[in-house]
C-alpha positions in Angstrom: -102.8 23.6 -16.5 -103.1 21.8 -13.2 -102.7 18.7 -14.5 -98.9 20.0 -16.2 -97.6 21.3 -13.2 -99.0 17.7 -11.1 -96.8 16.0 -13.9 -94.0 17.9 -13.8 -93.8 17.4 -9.8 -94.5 13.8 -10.3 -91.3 13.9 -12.7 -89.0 15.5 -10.6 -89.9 13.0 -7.8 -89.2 10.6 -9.7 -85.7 11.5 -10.9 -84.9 12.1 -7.5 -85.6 8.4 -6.9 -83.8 6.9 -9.3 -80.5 5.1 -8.8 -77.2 7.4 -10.2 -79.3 10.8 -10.2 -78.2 11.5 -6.9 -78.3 15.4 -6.7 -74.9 17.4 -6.7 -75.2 18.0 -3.1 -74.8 14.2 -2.3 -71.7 13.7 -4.2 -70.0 16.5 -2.8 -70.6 14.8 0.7 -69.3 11.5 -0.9 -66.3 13.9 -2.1 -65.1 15.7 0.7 -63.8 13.1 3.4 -62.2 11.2 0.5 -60.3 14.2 -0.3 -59.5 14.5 3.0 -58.4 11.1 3.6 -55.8 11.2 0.7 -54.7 14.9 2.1 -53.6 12.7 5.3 -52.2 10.3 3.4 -49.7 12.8 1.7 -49.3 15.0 5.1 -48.1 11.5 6.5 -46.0 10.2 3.7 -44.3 13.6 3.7 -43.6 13.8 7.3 -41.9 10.4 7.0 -39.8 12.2 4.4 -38.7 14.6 5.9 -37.6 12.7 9.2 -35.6 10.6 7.0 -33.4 13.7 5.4 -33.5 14.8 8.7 -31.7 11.8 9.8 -29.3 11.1 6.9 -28.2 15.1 7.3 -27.4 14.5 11.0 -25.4 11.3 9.5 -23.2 13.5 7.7 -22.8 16.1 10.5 -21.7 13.2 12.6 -19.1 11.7 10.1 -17.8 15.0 9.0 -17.5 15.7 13.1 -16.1 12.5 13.2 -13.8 13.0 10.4 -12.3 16.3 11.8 -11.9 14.6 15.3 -9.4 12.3 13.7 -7.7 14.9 11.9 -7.1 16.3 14.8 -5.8 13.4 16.9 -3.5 13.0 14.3 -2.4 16.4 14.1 1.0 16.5 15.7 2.9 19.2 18.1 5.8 21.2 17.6 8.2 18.7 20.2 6.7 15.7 18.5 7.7 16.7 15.2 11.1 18.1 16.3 11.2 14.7 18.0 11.0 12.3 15.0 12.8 14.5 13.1 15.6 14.2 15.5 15.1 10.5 15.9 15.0 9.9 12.2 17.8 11.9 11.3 20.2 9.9 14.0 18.5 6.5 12.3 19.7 7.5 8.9 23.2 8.6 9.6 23.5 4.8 11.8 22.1 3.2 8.5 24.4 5.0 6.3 27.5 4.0 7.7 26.2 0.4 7.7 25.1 0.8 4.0 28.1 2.7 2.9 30.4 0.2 4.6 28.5 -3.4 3.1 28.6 -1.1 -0.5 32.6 -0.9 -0.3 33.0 -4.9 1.0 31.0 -6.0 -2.0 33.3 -3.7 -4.1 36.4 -5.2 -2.6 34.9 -8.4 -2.7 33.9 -8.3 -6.4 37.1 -6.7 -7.7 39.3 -9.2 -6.3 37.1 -12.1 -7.2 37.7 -10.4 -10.6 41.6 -10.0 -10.6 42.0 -13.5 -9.5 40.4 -14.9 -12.4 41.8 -12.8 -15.0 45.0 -13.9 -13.8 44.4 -17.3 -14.2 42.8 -16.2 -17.5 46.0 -15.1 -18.5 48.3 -17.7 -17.3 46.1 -20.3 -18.6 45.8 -19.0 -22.3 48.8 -16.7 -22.6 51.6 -16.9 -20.8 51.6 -21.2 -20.7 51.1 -21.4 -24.4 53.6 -18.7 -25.2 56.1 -20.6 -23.0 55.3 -23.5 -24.7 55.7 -22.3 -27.9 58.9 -20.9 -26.8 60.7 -23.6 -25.2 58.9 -26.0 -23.6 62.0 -28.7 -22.2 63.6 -25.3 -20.6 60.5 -23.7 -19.8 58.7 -26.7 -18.6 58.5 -26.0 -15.0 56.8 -22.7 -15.1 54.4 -23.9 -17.8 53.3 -26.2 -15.0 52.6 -23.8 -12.8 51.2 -21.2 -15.0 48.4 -24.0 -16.5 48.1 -24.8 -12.4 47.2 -21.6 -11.9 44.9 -21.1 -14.1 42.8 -24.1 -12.8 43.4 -22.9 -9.1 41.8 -19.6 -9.6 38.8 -21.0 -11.6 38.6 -23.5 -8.9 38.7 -20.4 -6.0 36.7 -17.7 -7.5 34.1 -20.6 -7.7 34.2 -21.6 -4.2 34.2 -17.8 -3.4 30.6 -17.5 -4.6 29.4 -20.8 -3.1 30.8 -19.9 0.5 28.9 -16.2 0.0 32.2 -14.6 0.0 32.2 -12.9 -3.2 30.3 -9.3 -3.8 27.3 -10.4 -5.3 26.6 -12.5 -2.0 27.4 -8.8 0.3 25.3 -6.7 -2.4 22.0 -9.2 -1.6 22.5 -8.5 2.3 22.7 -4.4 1.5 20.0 -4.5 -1.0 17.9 -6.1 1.6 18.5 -3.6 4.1 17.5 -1.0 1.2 14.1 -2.3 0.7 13.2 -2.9 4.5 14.8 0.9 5.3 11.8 2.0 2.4 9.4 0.9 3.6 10.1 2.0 7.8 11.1 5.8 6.4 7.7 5.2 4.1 5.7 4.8 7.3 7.8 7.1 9.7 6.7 10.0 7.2 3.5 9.5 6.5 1.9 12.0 7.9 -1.8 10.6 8.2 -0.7 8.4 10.9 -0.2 8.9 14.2 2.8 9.5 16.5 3.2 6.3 17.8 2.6 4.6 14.5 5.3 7.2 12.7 8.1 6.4 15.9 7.5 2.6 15.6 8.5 3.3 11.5 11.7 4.6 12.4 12.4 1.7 14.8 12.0 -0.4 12.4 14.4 1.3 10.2 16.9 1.0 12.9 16.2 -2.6 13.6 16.9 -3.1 9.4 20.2 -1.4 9.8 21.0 -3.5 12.5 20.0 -7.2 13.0 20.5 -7.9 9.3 20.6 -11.2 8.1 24.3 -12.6 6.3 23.7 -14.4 3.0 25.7 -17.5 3.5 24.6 -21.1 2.0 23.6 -22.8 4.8 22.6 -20.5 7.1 18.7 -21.0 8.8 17.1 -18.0 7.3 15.4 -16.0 10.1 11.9 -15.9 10.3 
């Protein structure tokens, strides 16, 4: 019986001994400060986390403070609105007359360019040959002048629109102005810029309406 239980102590000792029967109490040593070391880790990893949503939500506070700032720089007073309204209001009725007055001198210049040659139209193809057919030894000086005519006017209503004296030349010069006054009234009412941006709009529109340029061939365009 001795000689069992001698064995059996023997045995233990020996498992003890061997290499990878460690007791249980070893590897929970071995256990616990890893565990703790990868705790750290994740403590540390989710710090950095949260400092960096910290930071991008003070970036948005900042650009939605900054973004209401601007708002409110642009936001204009009563007087300064009543004071581009007035400004703007004189700039059109200038404009107007200046627009209303090129519109009728293209009108009088295109309807006269027109008469003049449809009346050498006429003389040319109805009243010469009719004359002709007529009488042509007693109707032989006006047949002259009618056919005359009718080359003269072809002759003038061409020169007309070469020299920039006919309508279509006048109608460029207002449709100019048209385009340029757009695009000042454009930015005098937009109202996401400021003051002094909206008032230098309106100048311009006055300075369309007034140093225009004249179509006429020859003429140095201005730069």
């Amino acid at each position: 019986m001795r000689l069992v239980f001698v064995l059996w102590t023997f045995g233990l000792a020996s498992c003890s001994s061997m290499p990878g029967t460690a007791p249980l109490s070893l590897f929970k040593s071995q256990a616990k400060p890893e565990f703790r070391e990868l705790t750290a880790q994740l403590d540390a990893k989710k710090q950095i986390y949260s400092a960096q949503l910290a930071a991008k939500s003070s970036d948005s506070d900042l650009t939605r403070t900054g973004q209401a700032v601007a708002e409110a720089e642009l936001a204009l007073t009563d007087a300064q609105n009543a004071a581009l309204d007035a400004r703007l209001i004189g700039v059109l009725h200038d404009c107007n007359q200046v627009l209303s007055h090129l519109g009728a001198k293209a009108e009088r210049q295109e309807t006269s360019s027109f008469w003049l040659s449809m009346s050498g139209l006429v003389a040319g193809s109805v009243l010469a040959p009719a004359a002709t057919a007529s009488n042509a030894i007693a109707h032989r000086a006006f047949i002259s002048a009618a056919s005359g005519w009718a080359g003269a006017t072809n002759l003038a209503a061409q020169t007309l629109r070469n020299t920039g004296l006919a309508g279509d030349a006048t109608a460029t010069v207002r449709n100019t102005i048209v385009s340029s006054l757009n695009a000042a009234i454009a930015q005098a009412t937009d109202t996401t810029k400021s003051f002094d941006e909206r008032f230098a709009g309106i100048q311009k529109a006055h300075a369309a309406c007034v140093s225009f340029a004249v179509t006429v061939p020859g003429a140095v365009p201005a730069n």
